[in-house]
Biopython code that builds the backbone (N, CA, C, O; Angstrom):
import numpy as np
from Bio.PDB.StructureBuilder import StructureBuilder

atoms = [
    (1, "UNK", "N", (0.837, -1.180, 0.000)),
    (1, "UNK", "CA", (0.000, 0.000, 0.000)),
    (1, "UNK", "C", (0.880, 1.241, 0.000)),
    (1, "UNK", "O", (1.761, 1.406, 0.844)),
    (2, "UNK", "N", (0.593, 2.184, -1.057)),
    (2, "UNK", "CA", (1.444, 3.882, -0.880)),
    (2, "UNK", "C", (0.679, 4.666, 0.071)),
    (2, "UNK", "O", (-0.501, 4.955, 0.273)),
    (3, "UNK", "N", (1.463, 4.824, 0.417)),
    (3, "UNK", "CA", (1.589, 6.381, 1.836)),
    (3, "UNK", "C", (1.030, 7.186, 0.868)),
    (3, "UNK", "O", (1.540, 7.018, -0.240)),
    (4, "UNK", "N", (0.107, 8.046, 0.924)),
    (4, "UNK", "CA", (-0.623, 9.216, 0.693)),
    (4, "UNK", "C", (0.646, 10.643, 1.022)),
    (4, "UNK", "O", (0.674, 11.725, 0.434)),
    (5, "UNK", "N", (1.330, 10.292, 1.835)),
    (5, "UNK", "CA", (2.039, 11.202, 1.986)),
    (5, "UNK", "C", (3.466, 11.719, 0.912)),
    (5, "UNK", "O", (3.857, 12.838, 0.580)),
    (6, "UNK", "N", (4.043, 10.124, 0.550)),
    (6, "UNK", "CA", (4.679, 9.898, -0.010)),
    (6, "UNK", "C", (4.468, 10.815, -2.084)),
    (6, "UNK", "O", (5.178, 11.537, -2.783)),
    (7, "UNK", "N", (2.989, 10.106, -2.233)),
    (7, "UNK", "CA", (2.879, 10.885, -3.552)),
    (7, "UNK", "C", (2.732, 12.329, -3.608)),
    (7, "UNK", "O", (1.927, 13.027, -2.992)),
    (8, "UNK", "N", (3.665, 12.687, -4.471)),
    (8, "UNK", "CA", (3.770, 14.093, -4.734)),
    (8, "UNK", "C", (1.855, 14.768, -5.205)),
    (8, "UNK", "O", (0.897, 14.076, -5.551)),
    (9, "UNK", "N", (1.904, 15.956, -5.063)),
    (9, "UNK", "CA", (0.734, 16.703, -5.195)),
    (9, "UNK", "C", (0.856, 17.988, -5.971)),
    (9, "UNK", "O", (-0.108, 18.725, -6.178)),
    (10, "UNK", "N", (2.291, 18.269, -6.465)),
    (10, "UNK", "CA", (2.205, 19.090, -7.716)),
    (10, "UNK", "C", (3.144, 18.400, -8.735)),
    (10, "UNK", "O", (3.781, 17.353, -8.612)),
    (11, "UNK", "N", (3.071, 19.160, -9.650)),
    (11, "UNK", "CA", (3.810, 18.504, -10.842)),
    (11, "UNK", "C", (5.473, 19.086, -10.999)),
    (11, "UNK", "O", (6.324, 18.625, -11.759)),
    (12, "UNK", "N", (5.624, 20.209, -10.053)),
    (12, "UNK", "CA", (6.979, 21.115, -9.531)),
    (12, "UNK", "C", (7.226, 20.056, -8.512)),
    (12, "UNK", "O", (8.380, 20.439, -8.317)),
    (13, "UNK", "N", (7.126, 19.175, -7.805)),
    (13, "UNK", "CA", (7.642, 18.256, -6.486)),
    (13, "UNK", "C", (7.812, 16.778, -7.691)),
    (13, "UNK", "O", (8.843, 16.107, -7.712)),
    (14, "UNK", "N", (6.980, 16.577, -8.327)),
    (14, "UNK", "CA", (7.424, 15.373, -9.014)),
    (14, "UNK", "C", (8.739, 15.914, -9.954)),
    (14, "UNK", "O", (9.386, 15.078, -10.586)),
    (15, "UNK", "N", (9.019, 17.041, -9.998)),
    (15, "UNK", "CA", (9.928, 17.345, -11.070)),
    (15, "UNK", "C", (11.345, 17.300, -10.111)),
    (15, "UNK", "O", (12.478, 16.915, -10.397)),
    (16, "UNK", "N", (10.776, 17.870, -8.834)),
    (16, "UNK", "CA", (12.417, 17.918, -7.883)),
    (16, "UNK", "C", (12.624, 16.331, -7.580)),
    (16, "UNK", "O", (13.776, 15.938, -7.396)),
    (17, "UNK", "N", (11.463, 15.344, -7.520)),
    (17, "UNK", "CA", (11.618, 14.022, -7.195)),
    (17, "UNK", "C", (12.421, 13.302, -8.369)),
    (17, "UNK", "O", (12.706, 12.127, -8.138)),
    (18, "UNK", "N", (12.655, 13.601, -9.068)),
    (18, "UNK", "CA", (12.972, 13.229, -10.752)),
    (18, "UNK", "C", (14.097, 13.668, -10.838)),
    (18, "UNK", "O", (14.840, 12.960, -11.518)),
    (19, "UNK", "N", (14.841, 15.174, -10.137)),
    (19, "UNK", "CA", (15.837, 15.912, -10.747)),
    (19, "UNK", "C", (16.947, 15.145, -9.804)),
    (19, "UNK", "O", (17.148, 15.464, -8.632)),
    (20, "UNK", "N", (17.756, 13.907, -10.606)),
    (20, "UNK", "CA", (18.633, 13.372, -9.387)),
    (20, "UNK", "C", (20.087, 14.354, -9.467)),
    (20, "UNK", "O", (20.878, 14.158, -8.544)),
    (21, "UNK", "N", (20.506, 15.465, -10.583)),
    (21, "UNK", "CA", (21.690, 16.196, -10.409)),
    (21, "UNK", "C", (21.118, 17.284, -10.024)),
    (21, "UNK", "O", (21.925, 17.973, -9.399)),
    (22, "UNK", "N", (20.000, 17.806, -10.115)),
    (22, "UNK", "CA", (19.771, 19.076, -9.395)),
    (22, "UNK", "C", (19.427, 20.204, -10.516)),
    (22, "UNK", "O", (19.196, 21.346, -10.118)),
    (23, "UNK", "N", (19.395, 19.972, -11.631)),
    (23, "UNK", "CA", (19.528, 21.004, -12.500)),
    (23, "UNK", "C", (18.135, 21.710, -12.417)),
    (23, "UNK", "O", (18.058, 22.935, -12.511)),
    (24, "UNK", "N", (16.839, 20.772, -12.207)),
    (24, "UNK", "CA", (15.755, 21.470, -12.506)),
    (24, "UNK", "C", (15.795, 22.645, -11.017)),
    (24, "UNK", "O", (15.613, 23.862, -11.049)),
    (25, "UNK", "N", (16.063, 21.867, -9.934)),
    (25, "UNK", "CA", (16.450, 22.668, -8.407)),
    (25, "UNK", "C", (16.765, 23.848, -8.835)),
    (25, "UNK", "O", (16.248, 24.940, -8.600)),
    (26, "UNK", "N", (17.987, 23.442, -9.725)),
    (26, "UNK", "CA", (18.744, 24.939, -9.926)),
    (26, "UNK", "C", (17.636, 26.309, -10.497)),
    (26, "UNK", "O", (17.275, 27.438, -10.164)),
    (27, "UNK", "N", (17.477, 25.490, -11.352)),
    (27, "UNK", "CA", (16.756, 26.643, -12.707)),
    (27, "UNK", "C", (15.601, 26.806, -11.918)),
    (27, "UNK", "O", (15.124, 27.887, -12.266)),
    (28, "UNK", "N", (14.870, 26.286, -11.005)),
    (28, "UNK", "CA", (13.630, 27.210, -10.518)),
    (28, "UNK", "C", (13.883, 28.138, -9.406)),
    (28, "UNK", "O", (13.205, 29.153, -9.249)),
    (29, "UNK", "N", (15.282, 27.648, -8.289)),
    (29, "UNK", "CA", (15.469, 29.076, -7.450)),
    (29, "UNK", "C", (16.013, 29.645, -8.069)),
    (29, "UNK", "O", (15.573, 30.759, -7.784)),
    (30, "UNK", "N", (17.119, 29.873, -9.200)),
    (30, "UNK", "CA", (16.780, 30.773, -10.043)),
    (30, "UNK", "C", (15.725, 31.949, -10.699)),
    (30, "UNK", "O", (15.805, 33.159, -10.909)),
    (31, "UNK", "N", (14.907, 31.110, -10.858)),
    (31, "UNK", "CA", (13.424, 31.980, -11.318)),
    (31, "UNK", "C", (13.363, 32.618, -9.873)),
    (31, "UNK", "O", (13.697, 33.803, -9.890)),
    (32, "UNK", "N", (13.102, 32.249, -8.927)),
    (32, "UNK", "CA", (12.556, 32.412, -7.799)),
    (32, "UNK", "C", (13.417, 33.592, -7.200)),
    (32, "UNK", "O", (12.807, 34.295, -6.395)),
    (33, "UNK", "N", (14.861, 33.962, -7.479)),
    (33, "UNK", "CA", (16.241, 34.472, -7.257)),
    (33, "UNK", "C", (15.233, 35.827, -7.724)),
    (33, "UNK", "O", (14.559, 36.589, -7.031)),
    (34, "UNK", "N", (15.471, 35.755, -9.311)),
    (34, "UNK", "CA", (15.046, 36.655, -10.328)),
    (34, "UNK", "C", (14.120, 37.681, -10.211)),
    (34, "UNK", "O", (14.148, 38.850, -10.597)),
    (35, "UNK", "N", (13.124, 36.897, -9.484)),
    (35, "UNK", "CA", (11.449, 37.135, -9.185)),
    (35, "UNK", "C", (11.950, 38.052, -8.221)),
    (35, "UNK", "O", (12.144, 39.172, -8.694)),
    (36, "UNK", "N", (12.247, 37.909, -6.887)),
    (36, "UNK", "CA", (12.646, 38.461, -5.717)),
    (36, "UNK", "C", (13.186, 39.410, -6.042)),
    (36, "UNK", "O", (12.578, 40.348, -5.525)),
    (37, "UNK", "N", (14.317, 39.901, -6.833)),
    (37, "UNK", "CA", (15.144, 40.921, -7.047)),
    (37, "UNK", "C", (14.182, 42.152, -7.951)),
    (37, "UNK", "O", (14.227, 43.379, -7.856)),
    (38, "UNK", "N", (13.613, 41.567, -8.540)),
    (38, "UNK", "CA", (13.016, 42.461, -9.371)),
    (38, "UNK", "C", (11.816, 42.973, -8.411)),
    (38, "UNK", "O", (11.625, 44.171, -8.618)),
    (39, "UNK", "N", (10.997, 42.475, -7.481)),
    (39, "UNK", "CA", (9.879, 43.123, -6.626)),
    (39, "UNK", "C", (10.740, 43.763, -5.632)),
    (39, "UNK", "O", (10.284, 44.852, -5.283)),
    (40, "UNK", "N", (11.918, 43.415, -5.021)),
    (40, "UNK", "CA", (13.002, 44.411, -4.004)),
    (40, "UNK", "C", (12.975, 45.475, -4.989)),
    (40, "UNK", "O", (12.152, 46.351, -4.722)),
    (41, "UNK", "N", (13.674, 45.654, -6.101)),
    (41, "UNK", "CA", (13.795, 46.682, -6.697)),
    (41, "UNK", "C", (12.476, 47.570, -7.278)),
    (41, "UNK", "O", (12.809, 48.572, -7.912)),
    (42, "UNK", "N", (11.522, 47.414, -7.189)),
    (42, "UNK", "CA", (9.884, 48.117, -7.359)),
    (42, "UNK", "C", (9.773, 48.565, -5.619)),
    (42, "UNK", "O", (9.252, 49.607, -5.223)),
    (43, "UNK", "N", (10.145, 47.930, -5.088)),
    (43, "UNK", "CA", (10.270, 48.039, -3.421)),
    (43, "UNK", "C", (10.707, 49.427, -3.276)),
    (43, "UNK", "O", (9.966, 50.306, -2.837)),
    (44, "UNK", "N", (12.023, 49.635, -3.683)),
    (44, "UNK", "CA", (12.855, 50.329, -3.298)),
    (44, "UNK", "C", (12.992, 51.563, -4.179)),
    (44, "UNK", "O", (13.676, 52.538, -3.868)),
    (45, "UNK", "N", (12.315, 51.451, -5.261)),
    (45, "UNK", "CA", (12.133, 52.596, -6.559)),
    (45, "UNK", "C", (11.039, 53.391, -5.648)),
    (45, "UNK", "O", (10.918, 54.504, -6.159)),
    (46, "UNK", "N", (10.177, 53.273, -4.487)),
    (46, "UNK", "CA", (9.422, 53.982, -3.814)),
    (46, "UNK", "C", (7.719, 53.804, -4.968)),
    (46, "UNK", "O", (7.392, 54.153, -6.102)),
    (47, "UNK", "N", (6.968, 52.949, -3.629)),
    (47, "UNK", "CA", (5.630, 52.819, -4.109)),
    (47, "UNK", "C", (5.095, 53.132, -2.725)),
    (47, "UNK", "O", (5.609, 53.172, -1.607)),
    (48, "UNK", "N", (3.861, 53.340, -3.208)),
    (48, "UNK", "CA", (2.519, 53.408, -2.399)),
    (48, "UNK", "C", (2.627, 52.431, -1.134)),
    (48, "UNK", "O", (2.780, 51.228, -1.345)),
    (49, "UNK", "N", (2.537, 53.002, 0.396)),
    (49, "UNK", "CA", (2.434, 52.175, 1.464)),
    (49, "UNK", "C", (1.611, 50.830, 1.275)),
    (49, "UNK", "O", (1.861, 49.853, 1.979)),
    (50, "UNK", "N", (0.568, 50.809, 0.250)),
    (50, "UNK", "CA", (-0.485, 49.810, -0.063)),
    (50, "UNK", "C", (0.170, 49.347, -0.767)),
    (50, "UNK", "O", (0.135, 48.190, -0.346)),
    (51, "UNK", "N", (0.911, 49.330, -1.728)),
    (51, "UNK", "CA", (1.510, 48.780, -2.931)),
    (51, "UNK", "C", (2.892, 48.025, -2.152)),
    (51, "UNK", "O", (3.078, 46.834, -2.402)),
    (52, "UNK", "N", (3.876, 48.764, -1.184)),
    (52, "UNK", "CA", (5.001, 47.903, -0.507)),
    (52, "UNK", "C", (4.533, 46.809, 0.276)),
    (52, "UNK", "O", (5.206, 45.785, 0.398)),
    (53, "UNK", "N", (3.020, 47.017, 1.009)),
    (53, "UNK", "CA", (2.629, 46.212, 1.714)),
    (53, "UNK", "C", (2.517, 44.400, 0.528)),
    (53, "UNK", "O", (2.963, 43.262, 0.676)),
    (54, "UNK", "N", (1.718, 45.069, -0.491)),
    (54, "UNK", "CA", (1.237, 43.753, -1.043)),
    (54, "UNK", "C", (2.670, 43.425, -1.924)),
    (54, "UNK", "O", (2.845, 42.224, -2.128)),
    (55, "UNK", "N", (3.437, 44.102, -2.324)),
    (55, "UNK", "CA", (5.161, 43.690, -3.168)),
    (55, "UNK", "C", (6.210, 42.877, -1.589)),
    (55, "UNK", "O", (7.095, 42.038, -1.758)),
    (56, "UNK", "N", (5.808, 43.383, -0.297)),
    (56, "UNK", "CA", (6.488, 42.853, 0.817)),
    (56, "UNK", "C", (6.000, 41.705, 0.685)),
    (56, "UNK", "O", (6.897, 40.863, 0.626)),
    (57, "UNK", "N", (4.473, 41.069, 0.574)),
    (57, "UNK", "CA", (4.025, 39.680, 0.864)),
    (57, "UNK", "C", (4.707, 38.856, 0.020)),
    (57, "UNK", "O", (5.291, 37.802, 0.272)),
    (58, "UNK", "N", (4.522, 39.681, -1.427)),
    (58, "UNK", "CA", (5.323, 38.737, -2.463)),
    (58, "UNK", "C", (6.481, 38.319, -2.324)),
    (58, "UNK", "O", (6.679, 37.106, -2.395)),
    (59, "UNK", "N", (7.755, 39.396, -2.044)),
    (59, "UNK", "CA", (8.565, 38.918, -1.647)),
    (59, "UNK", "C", (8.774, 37.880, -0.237)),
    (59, "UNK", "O", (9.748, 37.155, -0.036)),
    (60, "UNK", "N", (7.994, 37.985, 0.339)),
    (60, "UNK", "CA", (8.123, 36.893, 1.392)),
    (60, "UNK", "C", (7.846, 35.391, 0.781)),
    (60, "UNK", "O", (8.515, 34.374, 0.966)),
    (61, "UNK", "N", (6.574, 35.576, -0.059)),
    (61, "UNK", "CA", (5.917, 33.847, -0.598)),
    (61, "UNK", "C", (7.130, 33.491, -1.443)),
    (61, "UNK", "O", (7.332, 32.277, -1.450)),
    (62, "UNK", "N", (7.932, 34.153, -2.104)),
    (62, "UNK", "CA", (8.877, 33.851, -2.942)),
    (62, "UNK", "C", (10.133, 33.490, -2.289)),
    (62, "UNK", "O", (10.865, 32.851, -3.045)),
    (63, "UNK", "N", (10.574, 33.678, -1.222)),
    (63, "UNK", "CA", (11.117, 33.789, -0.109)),
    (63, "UNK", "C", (10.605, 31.751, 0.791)),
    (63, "UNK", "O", (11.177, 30.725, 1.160)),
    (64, "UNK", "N", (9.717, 32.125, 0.725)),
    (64, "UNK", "CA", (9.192, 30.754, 1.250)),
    (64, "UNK", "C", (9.103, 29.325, 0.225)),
    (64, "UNK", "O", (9.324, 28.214, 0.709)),
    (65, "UNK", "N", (8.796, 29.487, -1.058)),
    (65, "UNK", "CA", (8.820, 29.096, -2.258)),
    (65, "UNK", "C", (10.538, 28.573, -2.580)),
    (65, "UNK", "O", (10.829, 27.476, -3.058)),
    (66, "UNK", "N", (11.467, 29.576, -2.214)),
    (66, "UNK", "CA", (12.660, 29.004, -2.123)),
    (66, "UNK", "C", (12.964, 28.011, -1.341)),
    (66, "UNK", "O", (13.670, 27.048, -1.639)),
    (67, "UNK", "N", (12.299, 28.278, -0.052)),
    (67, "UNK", "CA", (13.082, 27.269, 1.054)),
    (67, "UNK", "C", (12.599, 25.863, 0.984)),
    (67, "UNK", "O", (13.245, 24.900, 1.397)),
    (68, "UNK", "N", (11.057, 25.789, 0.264)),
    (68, "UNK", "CA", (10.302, 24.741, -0.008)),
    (68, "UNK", "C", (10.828, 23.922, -1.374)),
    (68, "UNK", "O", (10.849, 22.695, -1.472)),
    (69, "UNK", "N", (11.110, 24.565, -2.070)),
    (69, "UNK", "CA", (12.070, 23.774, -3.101)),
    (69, "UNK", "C", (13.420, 22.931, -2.692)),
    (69, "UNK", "O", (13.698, 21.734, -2.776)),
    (70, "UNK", "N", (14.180, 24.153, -2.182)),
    (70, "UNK", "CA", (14.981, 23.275, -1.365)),
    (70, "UNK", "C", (14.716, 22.153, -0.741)),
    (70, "UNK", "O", (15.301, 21.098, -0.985)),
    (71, "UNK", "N", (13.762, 22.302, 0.161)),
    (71, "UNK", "CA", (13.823, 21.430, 0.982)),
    (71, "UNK", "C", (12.943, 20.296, 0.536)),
    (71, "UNK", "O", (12.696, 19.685, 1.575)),
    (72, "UNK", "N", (12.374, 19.728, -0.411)),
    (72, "UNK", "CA", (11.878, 19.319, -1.118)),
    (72, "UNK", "C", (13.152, 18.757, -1.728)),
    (72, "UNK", "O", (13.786, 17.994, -0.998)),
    (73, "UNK", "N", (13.613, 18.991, -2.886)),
    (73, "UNK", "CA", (14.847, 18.267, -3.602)),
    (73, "UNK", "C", (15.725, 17.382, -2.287)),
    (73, "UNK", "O", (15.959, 16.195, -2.518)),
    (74, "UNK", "N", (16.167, 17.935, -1.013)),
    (74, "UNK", "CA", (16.909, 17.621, -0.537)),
    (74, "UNK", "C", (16.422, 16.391, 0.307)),
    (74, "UNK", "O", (17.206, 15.768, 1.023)),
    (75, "UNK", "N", (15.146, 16.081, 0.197)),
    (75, "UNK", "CA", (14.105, 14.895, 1.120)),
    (75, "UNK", "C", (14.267, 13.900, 0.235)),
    (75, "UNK", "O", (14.169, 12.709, 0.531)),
    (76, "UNK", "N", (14.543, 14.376, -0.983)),
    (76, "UNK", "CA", (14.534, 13.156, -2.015)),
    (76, "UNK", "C", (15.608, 12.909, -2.252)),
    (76, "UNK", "O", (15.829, 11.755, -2.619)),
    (77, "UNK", "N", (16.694, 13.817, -2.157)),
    (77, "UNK", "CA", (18.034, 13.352, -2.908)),
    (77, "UNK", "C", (19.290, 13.159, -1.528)),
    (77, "UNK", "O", (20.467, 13.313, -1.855)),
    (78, "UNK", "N", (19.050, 12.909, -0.404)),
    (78, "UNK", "CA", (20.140, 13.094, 0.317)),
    (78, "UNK", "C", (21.344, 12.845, 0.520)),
    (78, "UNK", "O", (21.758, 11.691, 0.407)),
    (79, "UNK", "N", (22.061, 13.753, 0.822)),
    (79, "UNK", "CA", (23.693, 13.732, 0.330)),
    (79, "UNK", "C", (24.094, 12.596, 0.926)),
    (79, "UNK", "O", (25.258, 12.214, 0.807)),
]
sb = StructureBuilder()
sb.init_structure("model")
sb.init_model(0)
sb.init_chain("A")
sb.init_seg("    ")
for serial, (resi, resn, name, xyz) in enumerate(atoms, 1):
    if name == "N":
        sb.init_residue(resn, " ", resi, " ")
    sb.init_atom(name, np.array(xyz, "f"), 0.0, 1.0, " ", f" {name:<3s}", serial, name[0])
structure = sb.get_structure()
């Protein structure tokens, strides 16, 4: 019988389950790198208290999105 826990539930976790050198790992905190830098910098170009508030969340989910990838690839692939 499979663990319910065990099967992946997006198609980004079956891809880190799959990536045994890491490359796909790479190329999405990448994106994720990219993403972040570019809403810091709208951050910091000076917006609307309403507008830093909702560009701060983003950068946080993207922020969290990193650590979950990580840590994801690294459940599957351990050194």
């Amino acid at each position: 019988m499979t663990d319910v826990n065990d099967e992946p539930w997006f198609s980004t976790q079956q891809q880190l389950i799959d990536d045994e050198r890491g490359v796909e790992r790479d190329a999405l905190l990448q994106k994720l790198a990219d993403s972040a830098r570019s809403v810091k910098r709208q951050m910091d170009a000076g917006v609307t208290p309403g507008e830093f508030a909702r560009l701060d969340k983003l950068r946080l989910g993207l922020e969290a999105a990193t650590d979950v990838v990580a840590s994801v690839w690294r459940r599957h692939h351990p050194a």
